[in-house]
PDB file of N, CA, C and O in Angstrom:
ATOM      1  N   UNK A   1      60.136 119.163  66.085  1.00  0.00           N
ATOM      2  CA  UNK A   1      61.092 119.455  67.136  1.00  0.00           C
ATOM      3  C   UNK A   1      62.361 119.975  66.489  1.00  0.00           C
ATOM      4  O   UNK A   1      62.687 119.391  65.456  1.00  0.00           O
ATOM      5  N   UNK A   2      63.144 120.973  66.908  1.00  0.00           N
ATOM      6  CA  UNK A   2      64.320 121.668  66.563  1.00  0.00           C
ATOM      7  C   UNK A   2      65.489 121.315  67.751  1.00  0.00           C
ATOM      8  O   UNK A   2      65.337 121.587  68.942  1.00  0.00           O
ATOM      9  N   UNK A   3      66.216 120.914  67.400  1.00  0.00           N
ATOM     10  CA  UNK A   3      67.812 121.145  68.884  1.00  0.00           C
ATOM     11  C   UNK A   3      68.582 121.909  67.850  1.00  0.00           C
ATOM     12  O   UNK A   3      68.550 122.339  66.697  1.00  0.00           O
ATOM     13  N   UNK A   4      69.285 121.823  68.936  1.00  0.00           N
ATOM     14  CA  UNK A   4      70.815 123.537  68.355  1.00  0.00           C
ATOM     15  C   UNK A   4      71.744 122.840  69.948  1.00  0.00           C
ATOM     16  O   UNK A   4      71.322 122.201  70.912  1.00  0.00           O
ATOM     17  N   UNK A   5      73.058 123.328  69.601  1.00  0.00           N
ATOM     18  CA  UNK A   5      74.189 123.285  69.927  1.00  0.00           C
ATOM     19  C   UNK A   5      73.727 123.970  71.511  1.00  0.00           C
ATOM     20  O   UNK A   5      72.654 124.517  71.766  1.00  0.00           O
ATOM     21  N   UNK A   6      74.795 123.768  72.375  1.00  0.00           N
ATOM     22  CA  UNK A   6      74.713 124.303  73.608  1.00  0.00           C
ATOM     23  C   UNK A   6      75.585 125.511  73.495  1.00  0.00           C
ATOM     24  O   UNK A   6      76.693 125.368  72.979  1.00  0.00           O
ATOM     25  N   UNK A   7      75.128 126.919  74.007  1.00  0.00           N
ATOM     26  CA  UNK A   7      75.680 127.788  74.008  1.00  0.00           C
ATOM     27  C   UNK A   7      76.261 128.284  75.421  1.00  0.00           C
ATOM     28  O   UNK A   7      75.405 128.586  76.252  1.00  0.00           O
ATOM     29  N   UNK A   8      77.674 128.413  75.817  1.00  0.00           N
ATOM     30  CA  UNK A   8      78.140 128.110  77.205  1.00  0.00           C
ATOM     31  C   UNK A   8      77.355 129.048  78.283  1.00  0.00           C
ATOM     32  O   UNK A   8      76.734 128.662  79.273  1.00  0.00           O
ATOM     33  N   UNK A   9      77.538 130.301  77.855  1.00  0.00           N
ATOM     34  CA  UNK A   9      76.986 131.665  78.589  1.00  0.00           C
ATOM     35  C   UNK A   9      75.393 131.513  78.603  1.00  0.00           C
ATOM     36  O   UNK A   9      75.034 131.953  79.696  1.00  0.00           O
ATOM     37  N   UNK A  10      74.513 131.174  78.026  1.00  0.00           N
ATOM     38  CA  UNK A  10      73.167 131.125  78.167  1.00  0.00           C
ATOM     39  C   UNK A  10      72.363 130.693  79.082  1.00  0.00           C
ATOM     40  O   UNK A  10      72.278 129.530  79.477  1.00  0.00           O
ATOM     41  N   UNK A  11      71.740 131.630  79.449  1.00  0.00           N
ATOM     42  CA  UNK A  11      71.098 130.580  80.925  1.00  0.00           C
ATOM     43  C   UNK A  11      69.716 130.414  80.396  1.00  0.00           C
ATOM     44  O   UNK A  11      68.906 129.733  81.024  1.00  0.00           O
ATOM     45  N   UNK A  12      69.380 131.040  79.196  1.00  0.00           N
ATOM     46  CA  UNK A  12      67.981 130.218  78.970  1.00  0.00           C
ATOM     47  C   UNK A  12      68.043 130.692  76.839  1.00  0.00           C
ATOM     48  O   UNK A  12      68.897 131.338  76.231  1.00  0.00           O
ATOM     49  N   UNK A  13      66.810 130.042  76.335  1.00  0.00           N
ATOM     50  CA  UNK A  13      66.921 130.424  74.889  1.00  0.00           C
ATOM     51  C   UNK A  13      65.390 131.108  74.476  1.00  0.00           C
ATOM     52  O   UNK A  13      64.323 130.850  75.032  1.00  0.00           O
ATOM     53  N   UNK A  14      65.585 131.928  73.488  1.00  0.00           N
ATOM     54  CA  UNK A  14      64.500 132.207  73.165  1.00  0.00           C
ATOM     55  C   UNK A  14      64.241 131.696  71.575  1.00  0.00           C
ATOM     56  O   UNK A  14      65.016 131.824  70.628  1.00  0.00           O
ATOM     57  N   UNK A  15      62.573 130.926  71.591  1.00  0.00           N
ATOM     58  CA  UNK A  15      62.868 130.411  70.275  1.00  0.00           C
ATOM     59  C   UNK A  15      61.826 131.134  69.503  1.00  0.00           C
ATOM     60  O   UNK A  15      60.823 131.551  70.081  1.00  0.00           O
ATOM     61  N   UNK A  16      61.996 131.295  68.304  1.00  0.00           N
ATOM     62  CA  UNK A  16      61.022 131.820  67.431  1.00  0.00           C
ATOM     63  C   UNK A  16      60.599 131.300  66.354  1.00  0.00           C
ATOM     64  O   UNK A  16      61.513 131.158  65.543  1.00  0.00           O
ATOM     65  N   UNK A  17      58.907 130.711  65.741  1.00  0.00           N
ATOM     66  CA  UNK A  17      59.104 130.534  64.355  1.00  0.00           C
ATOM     67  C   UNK A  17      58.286 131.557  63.889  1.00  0.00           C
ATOM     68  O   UNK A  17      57.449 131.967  64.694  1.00  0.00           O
ATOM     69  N   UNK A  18      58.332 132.220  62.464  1.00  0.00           N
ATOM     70  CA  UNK A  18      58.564 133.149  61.790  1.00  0.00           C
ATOM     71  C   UNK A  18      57.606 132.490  60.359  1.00  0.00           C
ATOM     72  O   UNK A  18      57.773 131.390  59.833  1.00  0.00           O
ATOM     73  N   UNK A  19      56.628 133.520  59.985  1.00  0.00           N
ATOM     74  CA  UNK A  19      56.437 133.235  58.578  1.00  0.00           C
ATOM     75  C   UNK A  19      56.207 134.937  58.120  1.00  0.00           C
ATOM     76  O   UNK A  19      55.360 135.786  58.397  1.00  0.00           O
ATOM     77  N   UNK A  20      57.411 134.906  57.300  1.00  0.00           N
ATOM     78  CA  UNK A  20      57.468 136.251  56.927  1.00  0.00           C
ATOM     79  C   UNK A  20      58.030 137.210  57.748  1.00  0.00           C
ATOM     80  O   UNK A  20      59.195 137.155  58.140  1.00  0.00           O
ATOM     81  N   UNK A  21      57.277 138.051  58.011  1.00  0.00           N
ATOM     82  CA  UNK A  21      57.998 138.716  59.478  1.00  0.00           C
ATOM     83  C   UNK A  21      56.843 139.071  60.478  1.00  0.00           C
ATOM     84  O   UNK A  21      56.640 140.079  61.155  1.00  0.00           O
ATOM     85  N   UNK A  22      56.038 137.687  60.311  1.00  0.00           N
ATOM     86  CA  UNK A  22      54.801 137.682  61.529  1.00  0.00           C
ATOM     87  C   UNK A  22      55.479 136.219  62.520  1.00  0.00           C
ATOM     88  O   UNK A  22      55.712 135.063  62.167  1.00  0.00           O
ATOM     89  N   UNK A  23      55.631 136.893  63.808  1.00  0.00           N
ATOM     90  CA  UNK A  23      56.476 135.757  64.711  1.00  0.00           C
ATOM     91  C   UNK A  23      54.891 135.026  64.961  1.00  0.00           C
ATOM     92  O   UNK A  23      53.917 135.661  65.366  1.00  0.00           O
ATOM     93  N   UNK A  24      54.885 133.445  64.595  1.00  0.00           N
ATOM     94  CA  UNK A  24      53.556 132.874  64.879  1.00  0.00           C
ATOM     95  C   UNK A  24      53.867 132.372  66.504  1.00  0.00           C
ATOM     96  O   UNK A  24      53.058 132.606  67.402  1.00  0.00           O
ATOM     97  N   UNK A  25      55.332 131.555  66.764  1.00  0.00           N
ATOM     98  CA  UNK A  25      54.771 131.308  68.223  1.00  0.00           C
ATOM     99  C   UNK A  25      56.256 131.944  68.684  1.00  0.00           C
ATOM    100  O   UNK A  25      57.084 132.419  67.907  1.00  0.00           O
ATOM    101  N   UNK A  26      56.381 131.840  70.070  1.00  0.00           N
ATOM    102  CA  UNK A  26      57.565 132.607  70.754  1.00  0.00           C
ATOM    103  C   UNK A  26      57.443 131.739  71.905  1.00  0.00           C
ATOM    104  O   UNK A  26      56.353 131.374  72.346  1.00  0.00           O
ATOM    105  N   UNK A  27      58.474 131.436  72.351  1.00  0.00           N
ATOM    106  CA  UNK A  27      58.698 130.939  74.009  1.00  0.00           C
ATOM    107  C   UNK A  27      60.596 130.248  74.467  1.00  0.00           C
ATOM    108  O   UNK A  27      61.532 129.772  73.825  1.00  0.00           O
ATOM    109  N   UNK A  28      60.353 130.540  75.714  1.00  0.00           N
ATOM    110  CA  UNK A  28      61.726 130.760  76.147  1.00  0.00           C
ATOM    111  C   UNK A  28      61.639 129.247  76.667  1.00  0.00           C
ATOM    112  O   UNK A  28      60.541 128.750  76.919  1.00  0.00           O
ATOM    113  N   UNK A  29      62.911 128.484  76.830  1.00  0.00           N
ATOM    114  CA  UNK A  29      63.333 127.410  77.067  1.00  0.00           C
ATOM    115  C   UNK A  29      64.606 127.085  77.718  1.00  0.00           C
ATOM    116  O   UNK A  29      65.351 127.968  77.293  1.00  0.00           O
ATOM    117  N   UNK A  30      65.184 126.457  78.376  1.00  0.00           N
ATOM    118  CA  UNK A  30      66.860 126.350  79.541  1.00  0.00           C
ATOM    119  C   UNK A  30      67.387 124.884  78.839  1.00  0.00           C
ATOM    120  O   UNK A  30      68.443 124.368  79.205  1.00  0.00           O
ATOM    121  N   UNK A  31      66.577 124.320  77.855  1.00  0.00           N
ATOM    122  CA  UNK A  31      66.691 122.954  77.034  1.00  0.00           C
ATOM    123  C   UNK A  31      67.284 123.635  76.022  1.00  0.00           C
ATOM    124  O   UNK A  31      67.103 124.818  75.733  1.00  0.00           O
ATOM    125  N   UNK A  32      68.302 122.518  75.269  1.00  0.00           N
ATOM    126  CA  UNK A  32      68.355 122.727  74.182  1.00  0.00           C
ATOM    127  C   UNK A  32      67.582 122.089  72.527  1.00  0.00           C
ATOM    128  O   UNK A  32      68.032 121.875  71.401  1.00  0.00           O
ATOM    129  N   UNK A  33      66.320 121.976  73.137  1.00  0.00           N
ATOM    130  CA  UNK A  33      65.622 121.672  72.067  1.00  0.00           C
ATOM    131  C   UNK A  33      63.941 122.119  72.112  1.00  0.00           C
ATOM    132  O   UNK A  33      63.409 121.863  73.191  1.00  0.00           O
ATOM    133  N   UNK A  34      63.279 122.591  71.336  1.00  0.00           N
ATOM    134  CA  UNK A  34      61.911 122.480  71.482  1.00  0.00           C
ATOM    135  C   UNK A  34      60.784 122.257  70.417  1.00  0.00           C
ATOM    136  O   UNK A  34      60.880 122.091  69.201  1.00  0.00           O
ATOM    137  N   UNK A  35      59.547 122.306  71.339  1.00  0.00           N
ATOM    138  CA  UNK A  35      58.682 121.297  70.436  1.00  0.00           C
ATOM    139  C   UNK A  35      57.601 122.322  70.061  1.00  0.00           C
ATOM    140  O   UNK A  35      57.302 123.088  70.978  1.00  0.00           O
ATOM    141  N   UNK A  36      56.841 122.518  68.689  1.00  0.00           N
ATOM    142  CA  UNK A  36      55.476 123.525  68.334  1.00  0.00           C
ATOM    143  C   UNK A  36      54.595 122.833  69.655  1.00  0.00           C
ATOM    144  O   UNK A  36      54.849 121.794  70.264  1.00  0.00           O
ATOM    145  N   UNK A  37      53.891 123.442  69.783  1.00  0.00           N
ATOM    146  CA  UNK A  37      52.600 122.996  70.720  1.00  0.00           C
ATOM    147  C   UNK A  37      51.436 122.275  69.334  1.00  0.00           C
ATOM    148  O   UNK A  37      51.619 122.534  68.145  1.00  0.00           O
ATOM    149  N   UNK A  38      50.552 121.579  69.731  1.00  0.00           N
ATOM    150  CA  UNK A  38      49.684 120.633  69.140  1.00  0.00           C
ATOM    151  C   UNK A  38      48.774 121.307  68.012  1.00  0.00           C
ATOM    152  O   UNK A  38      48.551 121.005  66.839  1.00  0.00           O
ATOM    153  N   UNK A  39      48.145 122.804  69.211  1.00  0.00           N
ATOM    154  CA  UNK A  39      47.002 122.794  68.545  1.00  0.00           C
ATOM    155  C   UNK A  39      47.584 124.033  67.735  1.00  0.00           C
ATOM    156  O   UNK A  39      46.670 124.806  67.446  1.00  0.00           O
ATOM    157  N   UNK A  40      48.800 124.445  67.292  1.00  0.00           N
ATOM    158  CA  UNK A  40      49.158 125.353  66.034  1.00  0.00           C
ATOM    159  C   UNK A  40      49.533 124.776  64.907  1.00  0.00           C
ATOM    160  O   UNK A  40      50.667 124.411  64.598  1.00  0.00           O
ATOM    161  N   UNK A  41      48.148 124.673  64.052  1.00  0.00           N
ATOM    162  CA  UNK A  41      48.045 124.843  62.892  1.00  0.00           C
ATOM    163  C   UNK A  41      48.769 125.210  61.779  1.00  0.00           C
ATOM    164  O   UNK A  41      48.372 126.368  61.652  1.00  0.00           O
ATOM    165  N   UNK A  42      49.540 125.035  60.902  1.00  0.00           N
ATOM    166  CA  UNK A  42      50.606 125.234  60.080  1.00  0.00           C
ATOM    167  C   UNK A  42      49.910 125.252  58.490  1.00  0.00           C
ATOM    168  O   UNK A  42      49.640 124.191  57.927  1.00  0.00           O
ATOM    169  N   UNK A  43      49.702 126.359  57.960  1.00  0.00           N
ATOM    170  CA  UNK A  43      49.559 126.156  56.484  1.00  0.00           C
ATOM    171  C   UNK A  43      50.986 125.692  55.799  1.00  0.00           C
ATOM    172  O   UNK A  43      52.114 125.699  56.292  1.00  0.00           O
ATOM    173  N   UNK A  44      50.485 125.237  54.333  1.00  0.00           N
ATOM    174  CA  UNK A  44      51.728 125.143  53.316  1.00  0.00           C
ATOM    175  C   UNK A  44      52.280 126.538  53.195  1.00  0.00           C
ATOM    176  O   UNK A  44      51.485 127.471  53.078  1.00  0.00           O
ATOM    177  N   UNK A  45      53.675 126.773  53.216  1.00  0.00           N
ATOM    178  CA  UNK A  45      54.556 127.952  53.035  1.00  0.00           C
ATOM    179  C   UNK A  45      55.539 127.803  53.377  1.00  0.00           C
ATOM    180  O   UNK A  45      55.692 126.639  53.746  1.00  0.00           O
ATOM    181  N   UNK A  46      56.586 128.526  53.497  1.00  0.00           N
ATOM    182  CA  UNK A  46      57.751 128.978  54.277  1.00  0.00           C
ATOM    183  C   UNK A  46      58.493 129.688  55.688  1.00  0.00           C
ATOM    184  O   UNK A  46      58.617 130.877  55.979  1.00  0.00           O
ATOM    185  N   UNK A  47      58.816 128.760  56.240  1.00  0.00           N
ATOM    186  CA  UNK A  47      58.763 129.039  58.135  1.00  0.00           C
ATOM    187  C   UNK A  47      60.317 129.182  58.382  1.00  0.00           C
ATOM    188  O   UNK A  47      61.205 128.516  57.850  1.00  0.00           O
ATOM    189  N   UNK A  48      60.438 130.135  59.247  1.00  0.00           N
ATOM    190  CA  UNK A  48      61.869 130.430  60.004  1.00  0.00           C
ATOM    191  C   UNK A  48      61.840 130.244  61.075  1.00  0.00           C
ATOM    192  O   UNK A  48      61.135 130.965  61.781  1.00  0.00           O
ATOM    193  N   UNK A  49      62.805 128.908  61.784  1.00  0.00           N
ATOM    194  CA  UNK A  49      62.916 129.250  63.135  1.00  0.00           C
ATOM    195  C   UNK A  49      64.273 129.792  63.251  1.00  0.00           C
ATOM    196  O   UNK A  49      65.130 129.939  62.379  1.00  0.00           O
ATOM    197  N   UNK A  50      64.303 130.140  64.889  1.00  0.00           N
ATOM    198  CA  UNK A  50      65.151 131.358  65.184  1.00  0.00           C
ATOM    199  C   UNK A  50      65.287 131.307  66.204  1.00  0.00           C
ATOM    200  O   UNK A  50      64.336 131.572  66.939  1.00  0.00           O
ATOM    201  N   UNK A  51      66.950 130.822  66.912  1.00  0.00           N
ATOM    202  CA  UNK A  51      66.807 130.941  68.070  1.00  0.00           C
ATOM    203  C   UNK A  51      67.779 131.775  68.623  1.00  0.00           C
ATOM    204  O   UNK A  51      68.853 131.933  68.042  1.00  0.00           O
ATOM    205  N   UNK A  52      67.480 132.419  69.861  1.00  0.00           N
ATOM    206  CA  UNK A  52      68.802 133.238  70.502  1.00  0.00           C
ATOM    207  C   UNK A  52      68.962 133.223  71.740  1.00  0.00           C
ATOM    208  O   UNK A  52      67.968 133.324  72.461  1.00  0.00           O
ATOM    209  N   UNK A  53      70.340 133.084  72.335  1.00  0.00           N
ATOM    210  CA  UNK A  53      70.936 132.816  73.872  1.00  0.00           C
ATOM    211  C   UNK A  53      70.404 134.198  74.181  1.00  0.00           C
ATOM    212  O   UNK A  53      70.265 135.210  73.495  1.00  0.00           O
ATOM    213  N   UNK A  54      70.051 133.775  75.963  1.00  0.00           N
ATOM    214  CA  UNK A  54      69.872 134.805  76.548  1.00  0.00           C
ATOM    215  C   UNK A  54      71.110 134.778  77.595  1.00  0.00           C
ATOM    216  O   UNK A  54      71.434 133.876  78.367  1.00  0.00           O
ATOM    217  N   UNK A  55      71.734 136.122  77.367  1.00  0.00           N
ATOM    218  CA  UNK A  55      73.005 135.944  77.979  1.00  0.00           C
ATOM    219  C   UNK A  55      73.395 136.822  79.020  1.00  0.00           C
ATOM    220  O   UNK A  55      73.752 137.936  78.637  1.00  0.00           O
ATOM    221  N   UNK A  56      73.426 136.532  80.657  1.00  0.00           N
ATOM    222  CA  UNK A  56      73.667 137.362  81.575  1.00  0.00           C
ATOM    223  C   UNK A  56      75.019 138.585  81.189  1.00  0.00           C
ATOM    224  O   UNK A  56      76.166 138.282  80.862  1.00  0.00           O
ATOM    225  N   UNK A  57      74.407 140.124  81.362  1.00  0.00           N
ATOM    226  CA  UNK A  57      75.846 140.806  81.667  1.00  0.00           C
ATOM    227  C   UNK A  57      75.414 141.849  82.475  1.00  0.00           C
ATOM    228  O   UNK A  57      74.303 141.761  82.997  1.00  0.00           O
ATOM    229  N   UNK A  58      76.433 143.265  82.747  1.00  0.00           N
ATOM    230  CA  UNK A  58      76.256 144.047  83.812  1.00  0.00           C
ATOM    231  C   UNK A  58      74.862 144.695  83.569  1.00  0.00           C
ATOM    232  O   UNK A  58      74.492 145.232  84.613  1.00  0.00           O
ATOM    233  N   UNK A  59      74.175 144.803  82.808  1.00  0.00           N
ATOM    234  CA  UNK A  59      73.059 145.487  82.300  1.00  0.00           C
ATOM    235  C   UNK A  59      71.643 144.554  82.990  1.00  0.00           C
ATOM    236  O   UNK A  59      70.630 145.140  83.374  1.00  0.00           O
ATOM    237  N   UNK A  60      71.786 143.205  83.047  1.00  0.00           N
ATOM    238  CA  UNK A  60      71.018 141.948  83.331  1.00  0.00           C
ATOM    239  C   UNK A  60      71.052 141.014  81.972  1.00  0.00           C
ATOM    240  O   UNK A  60      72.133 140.993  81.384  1.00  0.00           O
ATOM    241  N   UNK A  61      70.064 140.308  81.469  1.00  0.00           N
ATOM    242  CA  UNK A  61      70.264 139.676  80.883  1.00  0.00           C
ATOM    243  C   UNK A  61      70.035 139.971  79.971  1.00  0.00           C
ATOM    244  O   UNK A  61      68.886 140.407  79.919  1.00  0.00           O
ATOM    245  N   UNK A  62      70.880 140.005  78.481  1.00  0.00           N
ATOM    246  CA  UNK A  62      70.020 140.308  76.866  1.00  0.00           C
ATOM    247  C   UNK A  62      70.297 139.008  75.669  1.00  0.00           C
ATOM    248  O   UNK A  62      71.110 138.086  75.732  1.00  0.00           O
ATOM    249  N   UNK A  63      69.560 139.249  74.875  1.00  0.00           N
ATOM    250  CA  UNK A  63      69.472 138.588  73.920  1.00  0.00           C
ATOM    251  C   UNK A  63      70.960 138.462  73.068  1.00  0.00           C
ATOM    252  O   UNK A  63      71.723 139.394  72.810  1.00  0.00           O
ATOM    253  N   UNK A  64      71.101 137.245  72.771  1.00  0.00           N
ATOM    254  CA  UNK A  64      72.582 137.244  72.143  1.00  0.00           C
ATOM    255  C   UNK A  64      72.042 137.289  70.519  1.00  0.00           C
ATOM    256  O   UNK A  64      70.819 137.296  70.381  1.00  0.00           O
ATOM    257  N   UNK A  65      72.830 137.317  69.363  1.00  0.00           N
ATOM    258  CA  UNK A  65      72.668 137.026  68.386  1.00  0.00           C
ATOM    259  C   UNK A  65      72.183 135.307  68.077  1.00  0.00           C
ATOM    260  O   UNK A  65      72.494 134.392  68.840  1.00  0.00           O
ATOM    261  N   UNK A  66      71.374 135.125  66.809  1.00  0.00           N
ATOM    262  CA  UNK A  66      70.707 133.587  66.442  1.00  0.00           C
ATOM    263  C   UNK A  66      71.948 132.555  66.375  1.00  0.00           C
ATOM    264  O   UNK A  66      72.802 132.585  65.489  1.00  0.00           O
ATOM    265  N   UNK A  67      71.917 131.653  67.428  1.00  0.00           N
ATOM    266  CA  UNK A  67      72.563 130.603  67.404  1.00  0.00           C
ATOM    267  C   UNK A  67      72.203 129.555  66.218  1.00  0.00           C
ATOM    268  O   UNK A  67      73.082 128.891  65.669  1.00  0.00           O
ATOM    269  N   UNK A  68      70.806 129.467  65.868  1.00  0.00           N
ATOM    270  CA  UNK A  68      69.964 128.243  65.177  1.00  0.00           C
ATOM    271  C   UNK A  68      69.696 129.331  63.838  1.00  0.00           C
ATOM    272  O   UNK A  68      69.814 130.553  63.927  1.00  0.00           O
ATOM    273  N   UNK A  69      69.436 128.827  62.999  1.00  0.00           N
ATOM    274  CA  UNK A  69      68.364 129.464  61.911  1.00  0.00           C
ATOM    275  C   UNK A  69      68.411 128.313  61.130  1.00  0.00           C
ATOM    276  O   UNK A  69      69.405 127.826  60.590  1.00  0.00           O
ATOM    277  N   UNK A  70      66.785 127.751  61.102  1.00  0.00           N
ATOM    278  CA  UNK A  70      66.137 126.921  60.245  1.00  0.00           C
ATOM    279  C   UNK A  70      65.143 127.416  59.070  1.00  0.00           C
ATOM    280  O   UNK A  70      64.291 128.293  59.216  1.00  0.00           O
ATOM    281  N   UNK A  71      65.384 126.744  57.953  1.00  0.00           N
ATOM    282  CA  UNK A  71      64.178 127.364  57.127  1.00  0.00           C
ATOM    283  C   UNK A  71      63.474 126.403  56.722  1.00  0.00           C
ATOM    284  O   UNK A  71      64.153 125.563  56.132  1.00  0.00           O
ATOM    285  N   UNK A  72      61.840 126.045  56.821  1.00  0.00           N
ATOM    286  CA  UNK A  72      60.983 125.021  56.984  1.00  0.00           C
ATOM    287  C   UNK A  72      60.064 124.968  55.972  1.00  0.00           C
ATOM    288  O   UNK A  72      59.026 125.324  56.530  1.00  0.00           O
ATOM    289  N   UNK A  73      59.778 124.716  54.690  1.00  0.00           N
ATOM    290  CA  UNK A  73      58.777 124.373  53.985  1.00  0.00           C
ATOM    291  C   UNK A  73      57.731 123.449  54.086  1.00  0.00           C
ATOM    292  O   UNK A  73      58.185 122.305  54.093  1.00  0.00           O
ATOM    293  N   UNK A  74      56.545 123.487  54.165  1.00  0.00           N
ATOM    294  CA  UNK A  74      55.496 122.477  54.310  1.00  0.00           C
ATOM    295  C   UNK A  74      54.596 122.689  52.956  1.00  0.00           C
ATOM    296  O   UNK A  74      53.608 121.983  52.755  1.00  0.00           O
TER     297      UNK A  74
END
């Protein structure tokens, strides 16, 4: 499980973990914390999570810059 800070403007987050620059899982969340799902499998290596506010403006909503960046060895 990962939490990160509350970001005021965000009405939801997008989280990412990362091995290398293959995104293994992706999903959006209105929490400020989330959990891998069960059945993803994790080899030994080096993992990035990555998260970013999704932030309403006149355009609709876009991606803000990474609030979180974790780097995960197993």
């Amino acid at each position: 499980m990962v939490s990160w800070q509350r970001y005021p403007a965000a009405v939801y987050y997008s989280v990412y973990l990362q091995r290398g620059t293959t995104t293994l899982f992706q999903t959006r969340t209105v929490r400020r914390s989330a959990v891998l799902p069960a059945h993803l499998a994790l080899r030994p290596g080096t993992y990035h999570v990555v998260v970013r506010p999704a932030i309403p403006n006149d355009a609709g909503i876009i991606l803000g810059p990474a609030i979180f960046r974790k780097t995960v060895r197993l």
